[in-house]
PDB file of N, H, CA, C and O in Angstrom:
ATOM      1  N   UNK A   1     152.258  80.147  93.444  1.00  0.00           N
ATOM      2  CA  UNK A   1     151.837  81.413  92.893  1.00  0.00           C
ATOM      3  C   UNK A   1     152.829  82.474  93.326  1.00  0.00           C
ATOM      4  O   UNK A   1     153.331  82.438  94.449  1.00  0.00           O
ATOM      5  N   UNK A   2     153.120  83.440  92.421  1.00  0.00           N
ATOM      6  H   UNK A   2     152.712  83.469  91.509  1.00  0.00           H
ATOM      7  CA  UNK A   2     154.011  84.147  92.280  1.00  0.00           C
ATOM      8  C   UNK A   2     153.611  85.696  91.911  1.00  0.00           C
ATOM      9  O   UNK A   2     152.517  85.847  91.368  1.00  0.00           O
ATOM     10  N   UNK A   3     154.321  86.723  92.134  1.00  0.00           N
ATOM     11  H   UNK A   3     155.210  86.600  92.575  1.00  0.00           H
ATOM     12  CA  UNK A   3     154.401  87.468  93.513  1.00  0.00           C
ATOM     13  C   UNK A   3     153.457  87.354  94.438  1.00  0.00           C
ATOM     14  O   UNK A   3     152.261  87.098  94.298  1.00  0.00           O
ATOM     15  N   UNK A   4     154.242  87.616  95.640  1.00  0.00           N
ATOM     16  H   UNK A   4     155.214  87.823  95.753  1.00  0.00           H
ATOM     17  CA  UNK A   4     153.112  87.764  96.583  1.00  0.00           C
ATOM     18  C   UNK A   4     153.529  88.751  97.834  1.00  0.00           C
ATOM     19  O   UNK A   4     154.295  88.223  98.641  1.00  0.00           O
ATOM     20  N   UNK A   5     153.253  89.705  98.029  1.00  0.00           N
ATOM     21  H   UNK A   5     152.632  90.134  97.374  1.00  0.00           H
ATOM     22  CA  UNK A   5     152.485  90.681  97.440  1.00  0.00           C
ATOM     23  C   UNK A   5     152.951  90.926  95.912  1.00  0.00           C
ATOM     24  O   UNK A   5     154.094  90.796  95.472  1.00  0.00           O
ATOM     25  N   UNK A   6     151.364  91.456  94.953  1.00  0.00           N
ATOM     26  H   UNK A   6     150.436  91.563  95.310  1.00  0.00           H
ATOM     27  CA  UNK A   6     151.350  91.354  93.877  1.00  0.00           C
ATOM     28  C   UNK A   6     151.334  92.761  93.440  1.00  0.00           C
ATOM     29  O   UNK A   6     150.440  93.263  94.120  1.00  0.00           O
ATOM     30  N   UNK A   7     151.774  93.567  92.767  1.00  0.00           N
ATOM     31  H   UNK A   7     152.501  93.158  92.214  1.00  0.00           H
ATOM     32  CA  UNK A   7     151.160  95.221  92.044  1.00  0.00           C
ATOM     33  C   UNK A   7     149.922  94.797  91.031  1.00  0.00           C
ATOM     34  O   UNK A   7     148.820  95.330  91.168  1.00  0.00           O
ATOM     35  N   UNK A   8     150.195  93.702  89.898  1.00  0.00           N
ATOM     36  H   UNK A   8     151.090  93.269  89.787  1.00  0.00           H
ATOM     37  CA  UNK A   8     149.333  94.263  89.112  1.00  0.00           C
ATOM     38  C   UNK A   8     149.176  92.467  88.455  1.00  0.00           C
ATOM     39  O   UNK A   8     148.134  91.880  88.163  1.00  0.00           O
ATOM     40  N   UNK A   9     150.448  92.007  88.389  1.00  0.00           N
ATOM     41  H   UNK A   9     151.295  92.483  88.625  1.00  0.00           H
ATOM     42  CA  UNK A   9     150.350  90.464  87.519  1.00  0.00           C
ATOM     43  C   UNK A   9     150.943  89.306  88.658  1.00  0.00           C
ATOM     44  O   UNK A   9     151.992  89.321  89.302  1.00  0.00           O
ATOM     45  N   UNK A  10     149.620  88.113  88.625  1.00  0.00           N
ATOM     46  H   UNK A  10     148.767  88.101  88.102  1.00  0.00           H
ATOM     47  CA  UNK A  10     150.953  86.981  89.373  1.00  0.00           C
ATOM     48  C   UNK A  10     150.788  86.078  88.574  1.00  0.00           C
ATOM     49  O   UNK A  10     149.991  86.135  87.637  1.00  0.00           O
ATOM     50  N   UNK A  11     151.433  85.235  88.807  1.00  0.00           N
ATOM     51  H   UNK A  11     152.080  85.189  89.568  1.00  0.00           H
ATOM     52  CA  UNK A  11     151.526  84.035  87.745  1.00  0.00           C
ATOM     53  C   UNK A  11     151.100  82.803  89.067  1.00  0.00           C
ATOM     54  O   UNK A  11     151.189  83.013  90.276  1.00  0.00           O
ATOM     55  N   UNK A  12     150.673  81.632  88.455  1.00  0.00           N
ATOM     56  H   UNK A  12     150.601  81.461  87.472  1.00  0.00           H
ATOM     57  CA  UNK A  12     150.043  80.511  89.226  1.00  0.00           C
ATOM     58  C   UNK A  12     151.063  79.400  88.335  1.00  0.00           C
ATOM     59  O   UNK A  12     151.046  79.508  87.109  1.00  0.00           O
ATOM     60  N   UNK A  13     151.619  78.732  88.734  1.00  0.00           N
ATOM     61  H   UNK A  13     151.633  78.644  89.730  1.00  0.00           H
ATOM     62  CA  UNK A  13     152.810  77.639  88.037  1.00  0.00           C
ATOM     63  C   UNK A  13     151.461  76.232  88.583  1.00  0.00           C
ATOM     64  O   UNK A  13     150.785  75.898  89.556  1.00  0.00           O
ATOM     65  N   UNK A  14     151.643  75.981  87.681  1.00  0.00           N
ATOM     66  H   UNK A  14     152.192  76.251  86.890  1.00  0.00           H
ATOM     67  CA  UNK A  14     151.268  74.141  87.725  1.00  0.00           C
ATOM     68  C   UNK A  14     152.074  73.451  87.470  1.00  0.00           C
ATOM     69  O   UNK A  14     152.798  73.913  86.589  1.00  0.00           O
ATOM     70  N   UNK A  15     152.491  72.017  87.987  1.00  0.00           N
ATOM     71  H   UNK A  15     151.902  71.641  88.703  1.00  0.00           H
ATOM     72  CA  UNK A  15     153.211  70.981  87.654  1.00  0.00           C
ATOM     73  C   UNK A  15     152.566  69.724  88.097  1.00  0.00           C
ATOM     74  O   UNK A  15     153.016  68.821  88.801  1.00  0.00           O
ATOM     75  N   UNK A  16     151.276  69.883  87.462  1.00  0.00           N
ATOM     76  H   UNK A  16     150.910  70.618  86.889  1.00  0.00           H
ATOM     77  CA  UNK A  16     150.581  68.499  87.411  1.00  0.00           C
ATOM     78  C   UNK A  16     150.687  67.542  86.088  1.00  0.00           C
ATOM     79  O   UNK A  16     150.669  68.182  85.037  1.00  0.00           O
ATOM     80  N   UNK A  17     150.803  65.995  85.943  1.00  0.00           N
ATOM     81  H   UNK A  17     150.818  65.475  86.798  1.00  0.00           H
ATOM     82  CA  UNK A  17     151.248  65.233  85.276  1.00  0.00           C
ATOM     83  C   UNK A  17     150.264  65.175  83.875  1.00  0.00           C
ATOM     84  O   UNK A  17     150.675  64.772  82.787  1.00  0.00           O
ATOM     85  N   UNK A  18     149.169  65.564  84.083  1.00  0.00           N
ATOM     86  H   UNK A  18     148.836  65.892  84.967  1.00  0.00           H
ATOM     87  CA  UNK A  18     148.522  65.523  82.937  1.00  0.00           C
ATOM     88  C   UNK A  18     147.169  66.624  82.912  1.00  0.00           C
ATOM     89  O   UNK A  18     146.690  67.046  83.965  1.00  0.00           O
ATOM     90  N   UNK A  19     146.695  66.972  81.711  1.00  0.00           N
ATOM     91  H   UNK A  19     147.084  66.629  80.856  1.00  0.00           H
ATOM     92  CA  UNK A  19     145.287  67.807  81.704  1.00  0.00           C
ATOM     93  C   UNK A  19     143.964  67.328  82.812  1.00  0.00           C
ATOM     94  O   UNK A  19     143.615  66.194  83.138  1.00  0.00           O
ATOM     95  N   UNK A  20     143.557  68.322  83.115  1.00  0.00           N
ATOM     96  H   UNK A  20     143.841  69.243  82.849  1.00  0.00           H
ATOM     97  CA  UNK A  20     142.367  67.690  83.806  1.00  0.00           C
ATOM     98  C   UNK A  20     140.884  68.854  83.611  1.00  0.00           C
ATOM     99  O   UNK A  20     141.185  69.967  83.178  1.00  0.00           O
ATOM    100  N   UNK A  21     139.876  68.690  83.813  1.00  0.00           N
ATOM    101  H   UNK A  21     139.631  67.787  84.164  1.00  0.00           H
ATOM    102  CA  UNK A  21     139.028  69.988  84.107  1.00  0.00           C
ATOM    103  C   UNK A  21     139.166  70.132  85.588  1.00  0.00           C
ATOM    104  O   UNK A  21     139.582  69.521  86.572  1.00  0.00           O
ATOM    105  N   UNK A  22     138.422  71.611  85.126  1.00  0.00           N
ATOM    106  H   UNK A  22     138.083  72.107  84.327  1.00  0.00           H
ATOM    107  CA  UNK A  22     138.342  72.485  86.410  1.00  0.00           C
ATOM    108  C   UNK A  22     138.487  73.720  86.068  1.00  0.00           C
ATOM    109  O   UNK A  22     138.623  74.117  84.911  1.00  0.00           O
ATOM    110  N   UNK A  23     138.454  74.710  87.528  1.00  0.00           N
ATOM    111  H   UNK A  23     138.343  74.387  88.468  1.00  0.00           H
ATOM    112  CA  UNK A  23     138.800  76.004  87.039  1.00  0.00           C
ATOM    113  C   UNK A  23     139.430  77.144  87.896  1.00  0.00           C
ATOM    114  O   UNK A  23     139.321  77.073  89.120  1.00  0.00           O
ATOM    115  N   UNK A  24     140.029  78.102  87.368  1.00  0.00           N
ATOM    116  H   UNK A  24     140.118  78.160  86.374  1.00  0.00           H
ATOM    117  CA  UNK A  24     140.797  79.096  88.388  1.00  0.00           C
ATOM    118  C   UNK A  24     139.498  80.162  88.554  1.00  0.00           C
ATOM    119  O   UNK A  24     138.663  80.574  87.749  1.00  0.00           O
ATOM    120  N   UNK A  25     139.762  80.439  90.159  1.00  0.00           N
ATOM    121  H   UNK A  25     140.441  80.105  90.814  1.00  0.00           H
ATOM    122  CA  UNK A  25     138.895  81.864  90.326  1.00  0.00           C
ATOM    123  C   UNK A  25     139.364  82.781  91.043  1.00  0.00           C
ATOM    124  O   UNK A  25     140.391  82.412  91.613  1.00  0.00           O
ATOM    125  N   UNK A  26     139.078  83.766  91.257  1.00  0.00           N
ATOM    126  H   UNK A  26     138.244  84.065  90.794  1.00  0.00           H
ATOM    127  CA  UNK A  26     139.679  85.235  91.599  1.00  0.00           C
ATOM    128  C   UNK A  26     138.287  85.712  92.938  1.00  0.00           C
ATOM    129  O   UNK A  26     137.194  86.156  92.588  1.00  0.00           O
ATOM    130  N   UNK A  27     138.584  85.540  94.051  1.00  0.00           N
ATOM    131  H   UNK A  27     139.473  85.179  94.335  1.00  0.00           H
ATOM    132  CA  UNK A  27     137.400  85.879  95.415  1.00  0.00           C
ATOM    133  C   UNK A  27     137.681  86.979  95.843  1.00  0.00           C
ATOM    134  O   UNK A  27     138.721  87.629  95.741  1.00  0.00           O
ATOM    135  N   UNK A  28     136.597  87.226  96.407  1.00  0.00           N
ATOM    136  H   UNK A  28     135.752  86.698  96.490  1.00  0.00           H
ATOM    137  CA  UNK A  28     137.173  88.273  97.660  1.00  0.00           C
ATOM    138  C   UNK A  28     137.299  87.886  99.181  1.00  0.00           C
ATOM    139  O   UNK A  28     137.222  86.658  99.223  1.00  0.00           O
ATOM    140  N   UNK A  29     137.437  88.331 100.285  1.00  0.00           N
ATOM    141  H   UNK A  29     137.500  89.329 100.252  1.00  0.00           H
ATOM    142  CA  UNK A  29     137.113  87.277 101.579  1.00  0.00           C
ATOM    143  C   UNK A  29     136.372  86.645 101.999  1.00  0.00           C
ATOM    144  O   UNK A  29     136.415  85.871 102.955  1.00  0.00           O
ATOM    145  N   UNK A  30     134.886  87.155 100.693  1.00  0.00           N
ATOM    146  H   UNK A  30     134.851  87.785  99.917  1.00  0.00           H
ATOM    147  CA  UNK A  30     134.188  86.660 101.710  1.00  0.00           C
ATOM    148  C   UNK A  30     133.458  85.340 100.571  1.00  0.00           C
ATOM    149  O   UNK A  30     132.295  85.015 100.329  1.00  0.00           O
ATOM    150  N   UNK A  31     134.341  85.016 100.248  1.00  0.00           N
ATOM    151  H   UNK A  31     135.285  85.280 100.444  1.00  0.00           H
ATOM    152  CA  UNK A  31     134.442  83.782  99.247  1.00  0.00           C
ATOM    153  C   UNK A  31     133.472  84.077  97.755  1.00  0.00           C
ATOM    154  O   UNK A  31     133.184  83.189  96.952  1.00  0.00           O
ATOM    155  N   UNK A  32     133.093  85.459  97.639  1.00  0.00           N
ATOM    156  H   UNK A  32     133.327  86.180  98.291  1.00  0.00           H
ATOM    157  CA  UNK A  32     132.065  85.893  96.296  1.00  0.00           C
ATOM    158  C   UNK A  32     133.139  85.750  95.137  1.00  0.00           C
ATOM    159  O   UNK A  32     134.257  86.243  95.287  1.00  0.00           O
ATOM    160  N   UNK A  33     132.713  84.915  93.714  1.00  0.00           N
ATOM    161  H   UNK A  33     131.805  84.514  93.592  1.00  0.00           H
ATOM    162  CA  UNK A  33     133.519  84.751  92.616  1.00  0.00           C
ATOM    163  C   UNK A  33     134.089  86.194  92.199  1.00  0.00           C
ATOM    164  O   UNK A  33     133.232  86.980  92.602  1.00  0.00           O
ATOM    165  N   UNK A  34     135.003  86.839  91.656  1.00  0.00           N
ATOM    166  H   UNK A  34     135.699  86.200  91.329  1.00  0.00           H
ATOM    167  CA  UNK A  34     135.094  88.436  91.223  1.00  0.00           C
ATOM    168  C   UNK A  34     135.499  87.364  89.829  1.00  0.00           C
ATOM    169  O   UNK A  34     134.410  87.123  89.308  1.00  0.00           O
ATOM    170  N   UNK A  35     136.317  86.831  89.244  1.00  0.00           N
ATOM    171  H   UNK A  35     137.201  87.027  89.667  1.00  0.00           H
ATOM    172  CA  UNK A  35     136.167  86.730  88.015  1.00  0.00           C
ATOM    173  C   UNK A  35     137.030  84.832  88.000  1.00  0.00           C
ATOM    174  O   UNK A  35     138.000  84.547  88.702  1.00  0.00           O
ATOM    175  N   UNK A  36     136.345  83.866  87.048  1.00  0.00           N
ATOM    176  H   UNK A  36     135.557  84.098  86.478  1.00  0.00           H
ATOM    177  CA  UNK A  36     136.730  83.304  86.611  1.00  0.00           C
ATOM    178  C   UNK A  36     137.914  82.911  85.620  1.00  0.00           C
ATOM    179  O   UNK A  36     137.436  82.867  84.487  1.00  0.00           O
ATOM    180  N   UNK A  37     139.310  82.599  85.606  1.00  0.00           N
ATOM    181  H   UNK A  37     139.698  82.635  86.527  1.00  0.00           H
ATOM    182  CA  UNK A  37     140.147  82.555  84.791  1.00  0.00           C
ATOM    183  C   UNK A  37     140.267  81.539  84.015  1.00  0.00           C
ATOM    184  O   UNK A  37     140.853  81.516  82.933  1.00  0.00           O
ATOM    185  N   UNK A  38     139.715  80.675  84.546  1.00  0.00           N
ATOM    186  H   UNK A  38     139.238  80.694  85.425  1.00  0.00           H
ATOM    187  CA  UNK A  38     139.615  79.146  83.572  1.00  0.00           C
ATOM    188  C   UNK A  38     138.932  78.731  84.019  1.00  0.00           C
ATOM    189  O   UNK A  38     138.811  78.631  85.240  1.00  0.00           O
ATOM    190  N   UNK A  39     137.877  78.135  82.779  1.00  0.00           N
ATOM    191  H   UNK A  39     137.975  78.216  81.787  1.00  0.00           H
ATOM    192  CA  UNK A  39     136.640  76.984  82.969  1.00  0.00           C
ATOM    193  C   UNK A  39     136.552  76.240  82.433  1.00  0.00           C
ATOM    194  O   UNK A  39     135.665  76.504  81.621  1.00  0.00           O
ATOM    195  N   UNK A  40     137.097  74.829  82.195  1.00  0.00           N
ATOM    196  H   UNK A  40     137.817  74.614  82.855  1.00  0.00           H
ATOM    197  CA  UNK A  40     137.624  73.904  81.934  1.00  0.00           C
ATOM    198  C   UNK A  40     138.692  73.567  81.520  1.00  0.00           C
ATOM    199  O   UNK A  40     139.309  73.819  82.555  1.00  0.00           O
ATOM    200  N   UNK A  41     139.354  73.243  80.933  1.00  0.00           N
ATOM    201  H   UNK A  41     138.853  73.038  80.092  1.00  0.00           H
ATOM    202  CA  UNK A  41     140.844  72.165  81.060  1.00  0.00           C
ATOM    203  C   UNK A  41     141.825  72.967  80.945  1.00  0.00           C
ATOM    204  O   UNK A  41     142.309  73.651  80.044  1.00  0.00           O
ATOM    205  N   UNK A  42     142.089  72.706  82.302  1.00  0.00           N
ATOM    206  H   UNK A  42     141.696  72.150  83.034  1.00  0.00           H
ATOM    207  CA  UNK A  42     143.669  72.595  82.914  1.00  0.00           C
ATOM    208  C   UNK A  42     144.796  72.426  82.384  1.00  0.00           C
ATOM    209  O   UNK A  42     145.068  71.227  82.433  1.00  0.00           O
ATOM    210  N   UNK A  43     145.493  72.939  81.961  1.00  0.00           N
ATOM    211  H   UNK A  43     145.272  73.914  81.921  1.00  0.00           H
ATOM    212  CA  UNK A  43     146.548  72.361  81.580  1.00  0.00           C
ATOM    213  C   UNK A  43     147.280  71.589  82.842  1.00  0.00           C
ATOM    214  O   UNK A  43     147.023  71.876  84.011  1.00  0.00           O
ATOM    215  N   UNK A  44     148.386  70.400  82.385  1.00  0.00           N
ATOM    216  H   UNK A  44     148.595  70.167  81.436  1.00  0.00           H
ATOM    217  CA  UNK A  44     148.733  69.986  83.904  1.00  0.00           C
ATOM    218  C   UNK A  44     150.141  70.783  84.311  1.00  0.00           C
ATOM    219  O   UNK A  44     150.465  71.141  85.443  1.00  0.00           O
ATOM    220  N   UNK A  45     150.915  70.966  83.026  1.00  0.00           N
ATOM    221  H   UNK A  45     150.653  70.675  82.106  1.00  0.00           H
ATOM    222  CA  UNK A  45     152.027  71.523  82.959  1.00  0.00           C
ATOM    223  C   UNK A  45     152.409  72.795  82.796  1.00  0.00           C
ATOM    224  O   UNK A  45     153.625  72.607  82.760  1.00  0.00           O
ATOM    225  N   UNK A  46     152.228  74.361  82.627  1.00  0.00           N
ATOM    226  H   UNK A  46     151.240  74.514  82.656  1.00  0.00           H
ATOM    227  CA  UNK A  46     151.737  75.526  82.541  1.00  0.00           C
ATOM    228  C   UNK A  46     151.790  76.582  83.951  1.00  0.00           C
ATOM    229  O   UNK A  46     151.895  76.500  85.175  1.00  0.00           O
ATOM    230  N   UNK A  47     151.609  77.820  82.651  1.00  0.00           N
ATOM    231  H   UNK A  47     151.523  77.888  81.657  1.00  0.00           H
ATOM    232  CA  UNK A  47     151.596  79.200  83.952  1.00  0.00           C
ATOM    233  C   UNK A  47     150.612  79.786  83.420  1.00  0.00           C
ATOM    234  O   UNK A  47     150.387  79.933  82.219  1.00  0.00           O
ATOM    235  N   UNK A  48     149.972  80.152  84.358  1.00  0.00           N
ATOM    236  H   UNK A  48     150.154  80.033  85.334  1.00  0.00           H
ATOM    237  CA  UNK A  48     148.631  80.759  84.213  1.00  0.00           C
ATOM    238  C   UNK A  48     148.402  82.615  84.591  1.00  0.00           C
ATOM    239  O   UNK A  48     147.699  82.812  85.582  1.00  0.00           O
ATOM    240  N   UNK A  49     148.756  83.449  84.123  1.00  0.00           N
ATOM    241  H   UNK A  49     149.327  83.289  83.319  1.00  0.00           H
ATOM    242  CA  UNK A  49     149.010  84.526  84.454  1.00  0.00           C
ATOM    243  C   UNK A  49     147.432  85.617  84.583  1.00  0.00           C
ATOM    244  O   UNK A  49     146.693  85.948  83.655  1.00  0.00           O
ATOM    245  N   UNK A  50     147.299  85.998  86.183  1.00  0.00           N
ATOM    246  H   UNK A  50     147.899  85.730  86.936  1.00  0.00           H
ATOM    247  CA  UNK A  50     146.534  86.754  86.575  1.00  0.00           C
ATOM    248  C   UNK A  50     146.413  87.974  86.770  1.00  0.00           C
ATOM    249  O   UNK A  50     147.288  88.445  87.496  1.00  0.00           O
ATOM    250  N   UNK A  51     145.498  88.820  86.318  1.00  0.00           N
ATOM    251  H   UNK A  51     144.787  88.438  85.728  1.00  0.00           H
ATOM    252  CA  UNK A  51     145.954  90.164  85.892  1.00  0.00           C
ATOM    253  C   UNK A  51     145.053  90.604  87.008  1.00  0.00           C
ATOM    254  O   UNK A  51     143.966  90.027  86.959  1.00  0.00           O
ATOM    255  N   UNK A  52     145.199  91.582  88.151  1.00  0.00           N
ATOM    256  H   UNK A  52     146.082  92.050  88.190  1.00  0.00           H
ATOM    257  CA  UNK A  52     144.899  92.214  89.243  1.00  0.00           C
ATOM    258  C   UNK A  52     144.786  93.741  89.001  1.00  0.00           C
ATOM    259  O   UNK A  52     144.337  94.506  89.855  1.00  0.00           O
ATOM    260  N   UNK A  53     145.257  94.164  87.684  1.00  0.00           N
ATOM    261  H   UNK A  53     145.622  93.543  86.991  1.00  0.00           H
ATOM    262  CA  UNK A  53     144.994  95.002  87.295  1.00  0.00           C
ATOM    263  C   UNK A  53     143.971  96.207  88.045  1.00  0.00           C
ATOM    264  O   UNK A  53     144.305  97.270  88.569  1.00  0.00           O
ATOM    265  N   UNK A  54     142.480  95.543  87.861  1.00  0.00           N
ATOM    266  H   UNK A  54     142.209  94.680  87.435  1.00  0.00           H
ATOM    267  CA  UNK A  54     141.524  96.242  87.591  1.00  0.00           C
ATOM    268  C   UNK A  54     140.366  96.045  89.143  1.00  0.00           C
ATOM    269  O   UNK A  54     139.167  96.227  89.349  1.00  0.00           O
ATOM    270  N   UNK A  55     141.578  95.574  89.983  1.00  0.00           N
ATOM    271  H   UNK A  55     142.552  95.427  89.815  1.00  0.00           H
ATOM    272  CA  UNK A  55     140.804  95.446  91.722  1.00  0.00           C
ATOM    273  C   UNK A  55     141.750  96.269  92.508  1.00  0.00           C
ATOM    274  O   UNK A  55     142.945  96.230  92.216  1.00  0.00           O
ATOM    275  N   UNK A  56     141.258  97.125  93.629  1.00  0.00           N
ATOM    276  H   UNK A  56     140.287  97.156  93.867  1.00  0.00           H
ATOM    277  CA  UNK A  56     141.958  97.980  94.601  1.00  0.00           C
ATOM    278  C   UNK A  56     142.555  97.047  95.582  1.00  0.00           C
ATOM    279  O   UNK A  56     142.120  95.974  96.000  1.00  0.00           O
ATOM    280  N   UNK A  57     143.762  97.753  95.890  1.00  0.00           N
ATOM    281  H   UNK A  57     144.115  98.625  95.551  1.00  0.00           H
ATOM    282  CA  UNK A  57     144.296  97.495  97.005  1.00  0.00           C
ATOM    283  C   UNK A  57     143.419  96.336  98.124  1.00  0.00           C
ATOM    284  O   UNK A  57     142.244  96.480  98.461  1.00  0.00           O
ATOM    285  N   UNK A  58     144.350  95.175  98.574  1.00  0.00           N
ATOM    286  H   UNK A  58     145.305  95.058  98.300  1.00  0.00           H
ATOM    287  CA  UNK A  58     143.527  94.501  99.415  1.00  0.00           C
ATOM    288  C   UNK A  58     144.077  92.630  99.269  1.00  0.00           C
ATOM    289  O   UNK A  58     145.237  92.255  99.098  1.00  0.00           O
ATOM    290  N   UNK A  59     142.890  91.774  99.396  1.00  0.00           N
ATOM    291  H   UNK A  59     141.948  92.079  99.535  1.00  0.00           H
ATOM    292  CA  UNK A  59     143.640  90.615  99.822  1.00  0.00           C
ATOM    293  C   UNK A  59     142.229  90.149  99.141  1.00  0.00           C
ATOM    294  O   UNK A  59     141.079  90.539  99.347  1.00  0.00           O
ATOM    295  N   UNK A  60     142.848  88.992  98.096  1.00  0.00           N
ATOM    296  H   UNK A  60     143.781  88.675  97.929  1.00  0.00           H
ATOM    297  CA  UNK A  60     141.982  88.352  97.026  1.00  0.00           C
ATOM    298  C   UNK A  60     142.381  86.977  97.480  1.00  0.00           C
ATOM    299  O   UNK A  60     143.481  86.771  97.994  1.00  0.00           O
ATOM    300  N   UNK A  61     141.340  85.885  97.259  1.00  0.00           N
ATOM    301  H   UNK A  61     140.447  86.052  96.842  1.00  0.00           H
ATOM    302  CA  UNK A  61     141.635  84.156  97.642  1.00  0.00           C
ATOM    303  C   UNK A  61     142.080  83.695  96.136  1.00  0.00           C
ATOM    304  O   UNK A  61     142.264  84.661  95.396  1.00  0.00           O
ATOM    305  N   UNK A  62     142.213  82.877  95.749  1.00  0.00           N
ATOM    306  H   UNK A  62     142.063  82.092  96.351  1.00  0.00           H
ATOM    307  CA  UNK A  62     142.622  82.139  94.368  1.00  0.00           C
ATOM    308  C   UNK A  62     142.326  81.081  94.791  1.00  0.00           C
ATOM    309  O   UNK A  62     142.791  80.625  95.835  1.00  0.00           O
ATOM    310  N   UNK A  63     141.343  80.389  93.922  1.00  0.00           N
ATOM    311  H   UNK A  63     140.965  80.760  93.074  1.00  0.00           H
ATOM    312  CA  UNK A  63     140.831  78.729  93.889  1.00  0.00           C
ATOM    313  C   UNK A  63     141.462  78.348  92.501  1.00  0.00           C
ATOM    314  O   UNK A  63     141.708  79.018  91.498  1.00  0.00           O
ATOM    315  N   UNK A  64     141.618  77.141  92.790  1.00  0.00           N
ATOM    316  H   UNK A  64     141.418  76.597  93.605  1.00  0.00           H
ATOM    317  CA  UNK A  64     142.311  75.824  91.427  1.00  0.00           C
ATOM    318  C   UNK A  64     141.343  75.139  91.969  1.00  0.00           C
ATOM    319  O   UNK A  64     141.235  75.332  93.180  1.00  0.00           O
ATOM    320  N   UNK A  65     140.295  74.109  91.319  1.00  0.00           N
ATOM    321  H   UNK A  65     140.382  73.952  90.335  1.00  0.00           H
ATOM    322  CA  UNK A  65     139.902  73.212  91.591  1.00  0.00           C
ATOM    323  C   UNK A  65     139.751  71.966  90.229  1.00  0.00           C
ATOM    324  O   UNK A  65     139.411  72.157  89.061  1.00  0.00           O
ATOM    325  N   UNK A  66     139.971  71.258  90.611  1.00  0.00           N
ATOM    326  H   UNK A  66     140.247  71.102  91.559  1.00  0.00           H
ATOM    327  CA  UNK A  66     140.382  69.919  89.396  1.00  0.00           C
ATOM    328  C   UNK A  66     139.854  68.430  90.107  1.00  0.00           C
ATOM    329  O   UNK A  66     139.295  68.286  91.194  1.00  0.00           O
ATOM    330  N   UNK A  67     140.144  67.633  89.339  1.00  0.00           N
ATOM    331  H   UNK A  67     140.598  67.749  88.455  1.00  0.00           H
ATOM    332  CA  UNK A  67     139.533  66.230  89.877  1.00  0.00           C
ATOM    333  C   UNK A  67     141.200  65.661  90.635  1.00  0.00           C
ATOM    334  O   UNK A  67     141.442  64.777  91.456  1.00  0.00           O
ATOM    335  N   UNK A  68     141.690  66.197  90.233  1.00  0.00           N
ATOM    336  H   UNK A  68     141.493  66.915  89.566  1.00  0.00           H
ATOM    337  CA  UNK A  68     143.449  66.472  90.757  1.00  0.00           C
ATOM    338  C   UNK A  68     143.418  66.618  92.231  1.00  0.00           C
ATOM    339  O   UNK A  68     144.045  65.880  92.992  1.00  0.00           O
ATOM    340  N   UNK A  69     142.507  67.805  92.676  1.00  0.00           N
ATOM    341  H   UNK A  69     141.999  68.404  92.058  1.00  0.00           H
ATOM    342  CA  UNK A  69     142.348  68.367  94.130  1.00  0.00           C
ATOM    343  C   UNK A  69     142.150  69.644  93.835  1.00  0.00           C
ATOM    344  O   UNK A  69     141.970  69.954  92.657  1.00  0.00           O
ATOM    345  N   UNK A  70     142.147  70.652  94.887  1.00  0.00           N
ATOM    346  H   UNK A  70     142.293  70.400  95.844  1.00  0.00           H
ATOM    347  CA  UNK A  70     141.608  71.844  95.322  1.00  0.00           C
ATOM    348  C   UNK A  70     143.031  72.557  95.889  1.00  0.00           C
ATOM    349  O   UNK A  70     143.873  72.056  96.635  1.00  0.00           O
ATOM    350  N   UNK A  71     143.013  73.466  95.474  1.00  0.00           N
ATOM    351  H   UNK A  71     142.329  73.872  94.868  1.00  0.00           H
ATOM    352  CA  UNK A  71     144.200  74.215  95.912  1.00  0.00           C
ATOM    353  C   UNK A  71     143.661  75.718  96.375  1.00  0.00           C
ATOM    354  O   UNK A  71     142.887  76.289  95.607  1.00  0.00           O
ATOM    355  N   UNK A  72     143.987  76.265  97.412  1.00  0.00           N
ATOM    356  H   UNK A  72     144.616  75.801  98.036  1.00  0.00           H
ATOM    357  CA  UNK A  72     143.239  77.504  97.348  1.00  0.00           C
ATOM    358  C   UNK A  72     144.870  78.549  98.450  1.00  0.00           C
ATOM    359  O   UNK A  72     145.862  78.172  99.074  1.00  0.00           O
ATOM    360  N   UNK A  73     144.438  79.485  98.213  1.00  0.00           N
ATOM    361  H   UNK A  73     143.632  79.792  97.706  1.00  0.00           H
ATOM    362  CA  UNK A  73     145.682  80.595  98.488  1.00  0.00           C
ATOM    363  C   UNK A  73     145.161  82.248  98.908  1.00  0.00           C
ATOM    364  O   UNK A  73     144.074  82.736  98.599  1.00  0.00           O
ATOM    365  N   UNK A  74     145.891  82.697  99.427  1.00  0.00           N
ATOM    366  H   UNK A  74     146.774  82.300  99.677  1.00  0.00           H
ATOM    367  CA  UNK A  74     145.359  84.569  99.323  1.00  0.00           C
ATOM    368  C   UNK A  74     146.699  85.266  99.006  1.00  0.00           C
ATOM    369  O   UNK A  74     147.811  84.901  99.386  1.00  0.00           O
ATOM    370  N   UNK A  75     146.411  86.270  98.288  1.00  0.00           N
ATOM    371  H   UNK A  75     145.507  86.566  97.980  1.00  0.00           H
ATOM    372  CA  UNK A  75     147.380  87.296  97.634  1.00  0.00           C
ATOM    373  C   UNK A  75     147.008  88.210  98.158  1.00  0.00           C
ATOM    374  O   UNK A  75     145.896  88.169  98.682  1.00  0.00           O
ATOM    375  N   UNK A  76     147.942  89.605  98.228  1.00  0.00           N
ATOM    376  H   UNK A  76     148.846  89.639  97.802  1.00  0.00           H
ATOM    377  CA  UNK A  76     147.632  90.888  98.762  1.00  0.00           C
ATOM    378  C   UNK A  76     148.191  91.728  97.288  1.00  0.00           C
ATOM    379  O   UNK A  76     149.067  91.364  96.502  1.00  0.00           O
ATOM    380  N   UNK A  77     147.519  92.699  97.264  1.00  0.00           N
ATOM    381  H   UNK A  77     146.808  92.995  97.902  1.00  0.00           H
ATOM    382  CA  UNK A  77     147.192  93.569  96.366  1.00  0.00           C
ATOM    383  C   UNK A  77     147.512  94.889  96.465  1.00  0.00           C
ATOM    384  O   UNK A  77     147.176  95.675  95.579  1.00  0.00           O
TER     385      UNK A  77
END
């Protein structure tokens, strides 16, 4: 995932071998959903671009979760 620190857009790169379900989410620390970006299929190959737009200043988690695995991260804002 890309920028990091972010102003306003990051992008999430995948380079997994094939589609899978699952979904991207957008937290706050204290692990509460703030918005879902994808709910079901994954692309495996793809950029997934997150718009931060519309949250203040601060430090957001990012979940990927797939039958692939679980990927999880924090961005600052």
């Amino acid at each position: 995932m890309y920028p990091n620190p972010v102003a306003d857009i990051a992008t999430i790169q995948l380079m997994m071998t094939e589609n899978t379900e699952g979904k991207i989410e957008i937290c706050d620390l204290n692990g509460k959903v703030l918005k879902t970006v994808v709910n079901g299929t994954i692309e495996g190959s793809g950029n997934y671009i997150l718009s931060l737009s519309d949250y203040s200043s601060g430090v957001y988690i990012i979940k990927l979760s797939s039958a692939n695995g679980n990927f999880v991260t924090k961005v600052t804002k």
